[in-house]
N, C-alpha and C positions, 0 to 999 in steps of 0.2 A: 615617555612613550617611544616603541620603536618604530623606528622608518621606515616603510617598505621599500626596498632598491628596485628600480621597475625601468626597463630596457625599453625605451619606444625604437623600433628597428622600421626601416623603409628602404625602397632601391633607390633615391634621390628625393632633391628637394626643387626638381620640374613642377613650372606648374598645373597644378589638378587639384581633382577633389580631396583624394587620398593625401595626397602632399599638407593643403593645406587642415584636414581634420588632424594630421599629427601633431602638425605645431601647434595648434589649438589645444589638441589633449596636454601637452609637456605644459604651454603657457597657464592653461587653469586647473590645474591639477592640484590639489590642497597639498604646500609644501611643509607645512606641519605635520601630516601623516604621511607622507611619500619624497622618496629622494628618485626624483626623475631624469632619467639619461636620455639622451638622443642618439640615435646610429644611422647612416647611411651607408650602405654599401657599395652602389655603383658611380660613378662620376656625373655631376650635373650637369644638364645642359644651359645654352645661353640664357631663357626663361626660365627663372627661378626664381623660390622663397628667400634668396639667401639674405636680401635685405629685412626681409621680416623677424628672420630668425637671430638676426642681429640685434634687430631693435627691441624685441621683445621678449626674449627667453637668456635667462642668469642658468644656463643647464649646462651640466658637461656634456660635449661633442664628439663623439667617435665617428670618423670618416674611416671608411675603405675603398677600394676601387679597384672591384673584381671588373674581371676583364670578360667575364663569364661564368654560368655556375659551376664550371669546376674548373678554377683556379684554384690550384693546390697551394700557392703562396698566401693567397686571403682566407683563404680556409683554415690553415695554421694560425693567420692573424687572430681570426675569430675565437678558436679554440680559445686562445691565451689570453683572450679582454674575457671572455666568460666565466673564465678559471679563475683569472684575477680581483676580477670586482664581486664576484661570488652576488649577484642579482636574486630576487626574491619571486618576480616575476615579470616575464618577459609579452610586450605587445606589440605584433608586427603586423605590416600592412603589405598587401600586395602578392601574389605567388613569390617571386624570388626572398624576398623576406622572411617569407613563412617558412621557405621550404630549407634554407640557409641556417636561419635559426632554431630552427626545429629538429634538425639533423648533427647542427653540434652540442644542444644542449643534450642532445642523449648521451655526451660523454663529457657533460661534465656538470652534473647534479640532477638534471630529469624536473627541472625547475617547476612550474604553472607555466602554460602560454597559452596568451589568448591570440587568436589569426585574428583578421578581418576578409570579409569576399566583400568586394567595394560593386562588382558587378553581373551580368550574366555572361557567361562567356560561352557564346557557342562552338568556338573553333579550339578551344583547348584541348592543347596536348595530350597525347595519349597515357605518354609517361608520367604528368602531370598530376592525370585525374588517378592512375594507381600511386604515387606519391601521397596528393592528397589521402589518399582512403589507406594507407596506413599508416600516417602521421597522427592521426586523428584520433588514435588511442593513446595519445602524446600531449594530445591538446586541450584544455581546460574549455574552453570554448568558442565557437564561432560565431562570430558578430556578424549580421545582415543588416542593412538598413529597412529592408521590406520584404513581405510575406512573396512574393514574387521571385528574390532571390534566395531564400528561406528554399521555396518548394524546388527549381529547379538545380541547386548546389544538389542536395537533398537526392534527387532524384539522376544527376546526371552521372555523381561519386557516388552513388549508393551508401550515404551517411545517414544513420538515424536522424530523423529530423530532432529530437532530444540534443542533439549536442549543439544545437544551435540557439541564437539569442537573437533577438530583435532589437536593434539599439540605433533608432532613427537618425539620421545624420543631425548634428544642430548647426544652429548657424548666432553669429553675433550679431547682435541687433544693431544698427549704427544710426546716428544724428545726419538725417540728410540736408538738417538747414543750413550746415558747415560748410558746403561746398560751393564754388564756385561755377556755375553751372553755364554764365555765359565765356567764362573762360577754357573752360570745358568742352564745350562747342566749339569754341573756334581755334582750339589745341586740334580736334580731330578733322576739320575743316567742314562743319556745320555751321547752316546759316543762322543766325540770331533768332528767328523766329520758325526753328522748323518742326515739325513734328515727325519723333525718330522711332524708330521701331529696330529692335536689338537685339543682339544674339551674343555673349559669351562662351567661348567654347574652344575647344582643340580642334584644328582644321584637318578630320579623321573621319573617315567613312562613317562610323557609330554616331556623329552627331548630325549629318542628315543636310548639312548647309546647303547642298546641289540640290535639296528642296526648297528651302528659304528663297536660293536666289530666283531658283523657275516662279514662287509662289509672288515673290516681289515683282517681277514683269509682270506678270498678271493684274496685282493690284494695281501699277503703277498707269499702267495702261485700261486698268474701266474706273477708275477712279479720279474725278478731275478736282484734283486738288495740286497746284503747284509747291507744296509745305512739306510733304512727305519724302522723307531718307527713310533709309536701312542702313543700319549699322553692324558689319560681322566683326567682334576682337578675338582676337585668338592666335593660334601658331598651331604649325603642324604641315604634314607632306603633302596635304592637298591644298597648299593654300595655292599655289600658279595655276591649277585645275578650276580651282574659286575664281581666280581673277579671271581666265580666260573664260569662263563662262559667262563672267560678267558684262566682260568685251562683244562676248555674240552675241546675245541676248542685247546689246546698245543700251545701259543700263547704268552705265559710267557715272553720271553724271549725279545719280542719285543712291548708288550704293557702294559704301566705304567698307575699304578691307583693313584692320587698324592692326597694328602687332599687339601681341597681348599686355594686357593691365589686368590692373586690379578692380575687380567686377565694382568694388565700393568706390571707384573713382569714374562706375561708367553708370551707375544706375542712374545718378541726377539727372538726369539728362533723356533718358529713354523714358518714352508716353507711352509706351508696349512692349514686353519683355517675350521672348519665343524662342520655348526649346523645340527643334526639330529632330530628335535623336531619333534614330531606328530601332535602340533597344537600349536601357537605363535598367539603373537601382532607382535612387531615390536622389534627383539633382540637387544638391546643395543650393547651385547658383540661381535655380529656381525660388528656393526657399528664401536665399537676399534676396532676389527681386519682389518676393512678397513680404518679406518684412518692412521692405525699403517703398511699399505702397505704389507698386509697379504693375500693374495688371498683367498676366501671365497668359500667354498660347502655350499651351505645351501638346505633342503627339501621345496618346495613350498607350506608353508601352511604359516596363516593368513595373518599378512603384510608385509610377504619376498619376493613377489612379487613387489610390491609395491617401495622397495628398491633395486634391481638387475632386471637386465637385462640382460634373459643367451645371457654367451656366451662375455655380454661388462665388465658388474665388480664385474663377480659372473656366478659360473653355480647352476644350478640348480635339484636336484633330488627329486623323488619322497616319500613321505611320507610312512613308514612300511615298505621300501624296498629296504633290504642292496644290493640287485643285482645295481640297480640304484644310490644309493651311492658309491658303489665299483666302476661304470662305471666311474661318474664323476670326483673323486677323481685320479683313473686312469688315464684321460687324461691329470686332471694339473701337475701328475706326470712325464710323459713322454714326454709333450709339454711344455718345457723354452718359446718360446716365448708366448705361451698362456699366461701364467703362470706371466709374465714380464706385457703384457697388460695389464691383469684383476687386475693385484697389483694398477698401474697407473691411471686405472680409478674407481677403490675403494674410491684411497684416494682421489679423485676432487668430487665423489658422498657423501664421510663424511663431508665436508666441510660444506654442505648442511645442515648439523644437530650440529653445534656449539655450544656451550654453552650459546656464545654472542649472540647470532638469538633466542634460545629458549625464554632465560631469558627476553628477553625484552618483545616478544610476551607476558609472562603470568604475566610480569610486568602490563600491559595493561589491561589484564583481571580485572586484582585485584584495579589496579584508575579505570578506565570505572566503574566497580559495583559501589566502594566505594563513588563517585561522584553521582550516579545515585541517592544512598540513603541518600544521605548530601547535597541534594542539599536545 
């Protein structure tokens, strides 16, 4: 049988969603039918896969470290891995990705490429969104995680909605009886018996934390219970804006700013899981926390809808608006059986998004094309 040569390309290996759905595709990807590559383009930063990608992937590595999209020196680099490894079809993630790879494989075979849009992006670029719209007769196809990003990609580039796919993020399902849960706690300086409420995320206007923490004073203060923390992990350029809000707000003492981990080393520990984004695809880290039997707050924007069902495995609040997060959060604090429900049918709605269900769908994509054009 022959192997398809298949180029996974990204701007780094920071961590995010996008970051870690790549190494997920390269690590389960059937190496019987596919001979899988990895590419980075730009330089990582201090928070990154690179121990993951260590531990778990037997794949050849290709690093560059454009300095920007038009470095002329990484650009010849590129030319010449593409020319060289003569690839079957190429999968990239993120705009510079896309748009890097898509530009030199026009000179040198016109390969398959499938993109990914990982989000909505209201502020993009001008030049961008005309890039986008005529790559796209280049591209094999565009992967969404949800009808959300589907409609406004669709409608913001003026692409047929046909050249898109819906291919819901998965997530791996993990063993949370592994874990050390009171060392755990008092790794992040949590009390033995607290009840935490958590947030995973990049410390970035888009994920909304200047709501979480106004919604946690709130709770903290009509709520009398001595047991309850907030825990934010993450990284990112608003994390001093985080903390000094924390500071005003006198709030210290019960909400933890942690540097980022690995969400599977933070769920044990979290009795409430809460995305506050202002605008989303479809959150991965949402999705462990409901595999992992975590009961979920999330804000109802892009495809968090799409995934919860208030009220069945997940409530729901509003977007910009710690009063409605504070509501929600409120209730799963104070209702155990809600609380019990929503965990239970979390984890029967993650099932839905497996690793094993993902990988084969985009298995498919990639024989489907490659057959199309070897025929």
């Amino acid at each position: 049988m022959i192997k398809i040569k298949v180029l996974f390309t990204i701007g780094n290996l920071d961590i995010g969603g996008a970051e870690k759905l790549i190494i997920n595709q390269v690590k389960n990807i059937d190496r019987e039918r596919f001979e899988p590559h990895l590419c980075t383009l730009f330089s990582t930063g201090q928070n990154n896969y690179s121990d993951l990608l260590s531990r778990s992937l037997n794949t050849p590595y290709h690093e560059f470290y454009f300095k920007g999209p038009w470095d002329v020196v990484n650009w010849i680099k590129v030319f010449l891995l593409l020319r060289r490894e003569k690839f079957d079809i190429f999968c990239c993630h993120l705009f510079e990705s896309n748009f890097i790879i898509r530009v030199a494989n026009l000179f040198t075979g016109a390969k398959p490429v499938f993109i990914f849009e990982h989000n909505i992006y209201w502020q993009k670029q001008w030049w961008k969104i005309l890039a986008d719209r005529f790559l796209v007769r280049k591209t094999a196809k565009i992967f969404v995680d949800s009808h959300a990003i589907l409609n406004f990609t669709s409608e913001q580039e003026k692409i047929d909605k046909n050249k898109f796919a819906i291919l819901p993020y998965p997530i791996e399902l993990t063993d949370q009886k592994n874990f050390d849960r009171a060392r755990i706690k008092k790794d992040l300086g949590l009390p033995p018996n607290s009840f935490v409420i958590g947030s995973v995320a990049r410390f970035v206007q888009q994920k909304g934390q200047i709501y979480l923490i106004k919604a946690a004073a709130k709770i903290l203060n009509e709520i009398d219970r001595q047991d309850i923390y907030f825990l934010l992990v993450g990284y990112g350029k608003m994390e001093a804006e985080l903390r000094d809000l924390v500071d005003e707000l006198k709030i210290n003492s019960k909400v933890i700013i942690s540097s980022a981990k690995d969400i599977k080393n933070i769920l044990p520990v979290l009795d409430i899981f809460v995305i506050s984004s202002l605008w989303e695809g479809q959150p991965i880290a949402m999705l462990e926390a409901m595999a992992a039997g975590c009961p979920v707050v999330a804000t109802k924007v892009g495809g968090v809808p799409e995934a919860i069902t208030e009220g069945k495995n997940g409530l729901l609040a509003e977007p910009k608006d710690s009063d409605s997060l504070a509501s929600k959060i409120t209730r799963l604090v104070e209702d155990n059986k809600l609380r019990d429900s929503i965990a239970k049918e979390g984890v029967v709605t993650a099932q839905e998004y497996g690793m094993p269900v993902y990988i084969k769908k985009l298995e498919k994509y990639f024989i489907d094309e490659f057959k199309s054009k070897n025929k």
